[in-house]
N, C-alpha and C positions, 0 to 999 in steps of 0.2 A: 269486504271481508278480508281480514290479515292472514293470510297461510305463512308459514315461516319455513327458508327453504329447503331445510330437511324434508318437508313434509309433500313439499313441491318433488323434490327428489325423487321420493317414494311413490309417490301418484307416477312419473312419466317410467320410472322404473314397471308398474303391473299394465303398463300399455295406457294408462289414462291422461296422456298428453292436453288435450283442451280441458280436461275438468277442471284442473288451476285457474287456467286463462279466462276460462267460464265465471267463473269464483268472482276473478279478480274484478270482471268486468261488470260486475252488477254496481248500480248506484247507490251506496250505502245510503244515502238520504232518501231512495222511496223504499227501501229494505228496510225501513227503522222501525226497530219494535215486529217484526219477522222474524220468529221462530226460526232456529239456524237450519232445523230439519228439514222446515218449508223451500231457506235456499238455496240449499243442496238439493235438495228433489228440483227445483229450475234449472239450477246448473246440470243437472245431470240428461232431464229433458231437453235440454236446447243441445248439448253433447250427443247425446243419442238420436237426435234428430237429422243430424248433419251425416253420422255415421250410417243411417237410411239410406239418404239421400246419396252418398258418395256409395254404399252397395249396390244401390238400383243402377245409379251412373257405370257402374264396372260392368253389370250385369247385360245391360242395354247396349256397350261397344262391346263386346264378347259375344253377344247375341250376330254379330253382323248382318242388321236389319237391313234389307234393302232400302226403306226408308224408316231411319231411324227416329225422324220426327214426327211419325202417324199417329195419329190420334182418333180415338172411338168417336170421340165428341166433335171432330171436325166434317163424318160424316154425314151425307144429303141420305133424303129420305123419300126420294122421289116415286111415285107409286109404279112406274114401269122400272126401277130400279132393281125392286128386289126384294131383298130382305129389309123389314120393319125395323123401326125401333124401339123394338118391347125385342124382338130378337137379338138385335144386335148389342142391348144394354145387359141381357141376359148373358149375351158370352164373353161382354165385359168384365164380369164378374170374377169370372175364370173358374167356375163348377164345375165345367167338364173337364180340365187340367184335374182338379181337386180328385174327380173320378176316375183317371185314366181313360177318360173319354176322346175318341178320335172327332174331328170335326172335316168335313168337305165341302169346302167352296167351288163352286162349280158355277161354268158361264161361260161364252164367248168370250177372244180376247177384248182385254181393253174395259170391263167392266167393274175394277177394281180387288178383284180378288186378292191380290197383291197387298195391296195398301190394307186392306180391312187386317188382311194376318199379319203382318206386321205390328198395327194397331194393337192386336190383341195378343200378342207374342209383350208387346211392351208392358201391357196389362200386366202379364206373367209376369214379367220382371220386376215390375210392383210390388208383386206379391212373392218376391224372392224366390222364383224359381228360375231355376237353370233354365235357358232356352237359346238354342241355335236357328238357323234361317242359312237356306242354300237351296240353290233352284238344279235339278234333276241332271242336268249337263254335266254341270260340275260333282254331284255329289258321285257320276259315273266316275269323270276323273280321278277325286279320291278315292274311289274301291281302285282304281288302273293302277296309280300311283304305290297305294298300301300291297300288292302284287310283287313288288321292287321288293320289299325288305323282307327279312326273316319274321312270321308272325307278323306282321302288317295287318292281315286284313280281319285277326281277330281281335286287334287293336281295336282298330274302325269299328269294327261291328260293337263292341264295349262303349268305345266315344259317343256313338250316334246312340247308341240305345241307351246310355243313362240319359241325356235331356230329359227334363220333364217337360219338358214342353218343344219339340221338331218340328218347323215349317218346310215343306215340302213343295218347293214353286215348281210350277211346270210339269206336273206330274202326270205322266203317260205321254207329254208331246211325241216322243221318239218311244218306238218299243225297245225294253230291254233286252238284251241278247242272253243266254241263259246262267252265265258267269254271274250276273248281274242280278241276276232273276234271284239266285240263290244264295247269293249277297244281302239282299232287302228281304227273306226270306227271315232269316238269320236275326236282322235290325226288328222287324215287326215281331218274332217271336219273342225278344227278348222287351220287349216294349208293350205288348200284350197285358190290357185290361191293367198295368201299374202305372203308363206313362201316357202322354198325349201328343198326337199327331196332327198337325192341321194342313193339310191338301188342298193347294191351288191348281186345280185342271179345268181344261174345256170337256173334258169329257163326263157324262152321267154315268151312272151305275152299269145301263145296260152292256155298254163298250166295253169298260175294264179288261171283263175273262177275255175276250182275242186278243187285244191289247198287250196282256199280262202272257201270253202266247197258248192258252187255250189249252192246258194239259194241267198235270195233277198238280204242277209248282207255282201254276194262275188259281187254281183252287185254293192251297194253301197257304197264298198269300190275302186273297180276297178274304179269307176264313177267320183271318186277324185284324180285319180291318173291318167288313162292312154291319156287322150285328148290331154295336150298341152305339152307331157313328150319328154325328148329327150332320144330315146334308141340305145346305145352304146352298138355294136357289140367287144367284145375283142376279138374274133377269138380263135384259136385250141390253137396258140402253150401254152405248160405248160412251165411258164416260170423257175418255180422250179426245174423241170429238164432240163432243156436248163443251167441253174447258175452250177447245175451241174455236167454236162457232160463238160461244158466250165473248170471248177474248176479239175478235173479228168486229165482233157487230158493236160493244165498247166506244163511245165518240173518244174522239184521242186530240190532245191538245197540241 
């Protein structure tokens, strides 16, 4: 197809930089007798395809996944495992992001919790939502940090609370100290029933409130969290030593 390059001009001019390139690069001899509307709707498909794919890509290093090549579909399905996979394809989906639904993964170390929200943080990114990943240590540091500046820590609390989608690794390892307590107070109110939260701890439900320090601000933060949560059982097995014992026992050349 000929564009003439005024015309080319005017395309990179409204931001349409490949739709020309697109254009040009079709093969006029299987295009022949193709309706012009037909291959401009290709060009403009294969254009907007690319532009997916480069949003998800921005969206997935932004996310700062621990592992950013996790995949739902590279998961095992082992029956001491854990969670199924009628479960696991279900949070694939990402419904409960769609709902402002919180999710908790919960299990001993070593059982994947990690990898699986990551997987499904990626999902999210799929599906073009915002989503960040930061394990509890560090996200103390950032409220220590936002302290230093003028208005910092209501900063923070706005950053972390628009995600639609916050992975929470390590959640409860260490108790927080009450600075902190009222810190994450602040994030889950503001993230309440609009946004989604997914929770990697060893701990179950019952632990939390001591945890959380056992007064009205472990209350009010449980209060935002545990009602309409989906809690994911990982099960025993370590899958770090299951990798390997499998990697060990391997004949090796």
């Amino acid at each position: 197809m000929n564009i003439g390059q005024e015309t080319r001009r005017k395309m990179r001019d409204m931001g349409a930089d490949e739709l020309p390139d697109a254009l040009l690069a079709q093969d006029d001899a299987a295009c022949m007798g193709m309706p012009s509307g037909q291959r401009i709707q290709m060009a403009v498909d294969e254009v907007h395809a690319g532009y997916v794919a480069d949003k998800i890509r921005n969206l997935v290093k932004r996310a700062n996944l621990r592992y950013p090549q996790a995949d739902v579909r590279r998961i095992g399905h082992a029956e001491e495992r854990g969670p199924g996979r009628v479960l696991i394809g279900e949070l694939a989906t990402c419904g409960f992001a769609t709902r402002g639904q919180d999710v908790v993964l919960f299990g001993p170390a070593g059982t994947g919790k990690t990898y699986l929200a990551c997987a499904l943080a990626k999902e999210a990114c799929a599906s073009r939502m915002r989503t960040n990943y930061i394990r509890c240590p560090d996200f103390e540091e950032a409220w220590k940090d936002a302290q230093e500046r003028p208005g910092g820590v209501a900063k923070a609390v706005r950053k972390y609370g628009a995600f639609q989608v916050l992975v929470l690794d390590e959640w409860l390892l260490s108790r927080p100290d009450d600075g902190f307590r009222r810190f994450l107070l602040e994030i889950f109110e503001l993230r309440y029933d609009d946004r989604s939260t997914i929770f990697c701890t060893q701990y179950r439900q019952k632990d939390w409130h001591a945890r959380l320090g056992a007064d009205v601000t472990a209350e009010a933060i449980m209060d935002r969290i545990v009602h309409k949560t989906a809690w994911v059982d990982m099960g025993e097995m370590n899958m770090r030593a299951a990798i390997g014992t499998a990697a060990s026992s391997s004949p090796r050349s």
